[in-house]
C-alpha positions as CSV (number, residue, x, y, z in Angstrom):
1,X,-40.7,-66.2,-38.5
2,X,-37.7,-66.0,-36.4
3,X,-39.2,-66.1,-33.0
4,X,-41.3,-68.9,-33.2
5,X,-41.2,-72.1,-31.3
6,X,-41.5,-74.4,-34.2
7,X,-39.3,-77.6,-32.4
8,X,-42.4,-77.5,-29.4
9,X,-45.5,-76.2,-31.6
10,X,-45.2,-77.1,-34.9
11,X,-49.2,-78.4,-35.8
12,X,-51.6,-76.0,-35.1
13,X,-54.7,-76.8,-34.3
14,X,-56.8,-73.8,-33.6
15,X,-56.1,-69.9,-34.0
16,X,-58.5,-66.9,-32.9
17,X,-58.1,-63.5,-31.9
18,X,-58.8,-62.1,-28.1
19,X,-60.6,-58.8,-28.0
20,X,-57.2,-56.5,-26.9
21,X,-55.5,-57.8,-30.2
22,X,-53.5,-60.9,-29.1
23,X,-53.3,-63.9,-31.3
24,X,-54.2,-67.1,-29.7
25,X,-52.3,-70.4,-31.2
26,X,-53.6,-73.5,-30.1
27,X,-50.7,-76.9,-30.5
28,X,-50.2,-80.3,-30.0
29,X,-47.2,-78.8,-28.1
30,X,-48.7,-76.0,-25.9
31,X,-50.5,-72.5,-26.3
32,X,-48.8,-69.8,-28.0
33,X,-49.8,-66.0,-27.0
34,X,-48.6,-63.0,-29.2
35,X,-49.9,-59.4,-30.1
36,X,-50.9,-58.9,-33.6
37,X,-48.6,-55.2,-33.5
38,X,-45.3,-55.7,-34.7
39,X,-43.5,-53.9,-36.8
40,X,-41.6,-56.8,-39.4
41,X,-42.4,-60.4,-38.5
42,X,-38.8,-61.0,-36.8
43,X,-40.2,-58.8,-33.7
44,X,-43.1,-61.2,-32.3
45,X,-42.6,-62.2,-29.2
46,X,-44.1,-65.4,-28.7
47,X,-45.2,-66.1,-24.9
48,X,-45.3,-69.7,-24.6
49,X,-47.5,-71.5,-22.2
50,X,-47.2,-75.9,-21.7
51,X,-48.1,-78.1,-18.8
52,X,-45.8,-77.8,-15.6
53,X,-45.2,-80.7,-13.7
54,X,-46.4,-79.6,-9.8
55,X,-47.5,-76.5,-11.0
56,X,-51.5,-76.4,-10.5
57,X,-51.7,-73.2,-12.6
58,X,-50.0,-73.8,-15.6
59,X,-52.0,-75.8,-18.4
60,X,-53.4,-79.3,-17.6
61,X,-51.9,-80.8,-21.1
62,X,-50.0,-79.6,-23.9
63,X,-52.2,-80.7,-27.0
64,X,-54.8,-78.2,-26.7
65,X,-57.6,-78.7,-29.3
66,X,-59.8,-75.6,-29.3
67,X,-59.8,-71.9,-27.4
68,X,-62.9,-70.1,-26.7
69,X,-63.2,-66.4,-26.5
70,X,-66.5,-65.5,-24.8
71,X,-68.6,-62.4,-24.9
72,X,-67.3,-62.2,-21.6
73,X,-63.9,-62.0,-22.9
74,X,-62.9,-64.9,-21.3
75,X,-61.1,-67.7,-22.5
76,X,-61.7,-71.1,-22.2
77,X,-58.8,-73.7,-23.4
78,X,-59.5,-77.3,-24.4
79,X,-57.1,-79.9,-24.3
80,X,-56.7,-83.5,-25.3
81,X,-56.4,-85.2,-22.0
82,X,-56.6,-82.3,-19.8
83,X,-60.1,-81.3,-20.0
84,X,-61.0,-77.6,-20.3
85,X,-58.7,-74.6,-18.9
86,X,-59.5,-71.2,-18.1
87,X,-57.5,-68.5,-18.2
88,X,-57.4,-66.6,-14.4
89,X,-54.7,-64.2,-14.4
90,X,-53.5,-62.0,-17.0
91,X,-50.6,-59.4,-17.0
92,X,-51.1,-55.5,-18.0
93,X,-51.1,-56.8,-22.0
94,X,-53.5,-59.2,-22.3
95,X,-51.3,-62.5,-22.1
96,X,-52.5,-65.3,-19.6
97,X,-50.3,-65.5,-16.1
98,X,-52.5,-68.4,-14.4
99,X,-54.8,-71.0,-15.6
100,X,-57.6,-73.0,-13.6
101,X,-58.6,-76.3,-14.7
């Protein structure tokens, strides 16, 4: 898969499915967003998420372990020395914008 981020995520730890379609990628490098509609493998686009130094809303540590879809259809992220993130804020498509810790 051309697209992919493999020199930042390559072990995966956890993968599920939110309910508009998107494919959730859990790391040891970061979260990794994309839609499950593509035409040929080559046109992903991966949306990339990691921890940003001074940025409160970005993820709390890159090795995330586990993502939890609720009935609620929110997500909860869980990270190895972060603690648990939610996602706050998403864009029109689905994809995460802002996290809370």
């Amino acid at each position: 898969v051309k697209n992919y981020p493999l020199d930042i995520a390559d072990r995966v730890r956890y993968i599920t499915q939110d309910s508009k379609g998107n494919i959730w990628t859990g790391t040891t490098g970061g979260l990794i967003v994309f839609s499950s509609i593509f035409s040929i493998p080559e046109n992903i686009n991966f949306k990339y998420y990691s921890t940003v130094k001074g940025k409160i809303e970005s993820l709390s540590n890159n090795d995330v372990h586990y993502i939890c879809n609720t009935s609620g259809n929110e997500i909860y992220i869980a990270t190895f020395g972060g603690g648990l993130n939610k996602v706050i804020q998403y864009d029109k498509n689905g994809f995460p914008l802002k996290f809370k810790q």
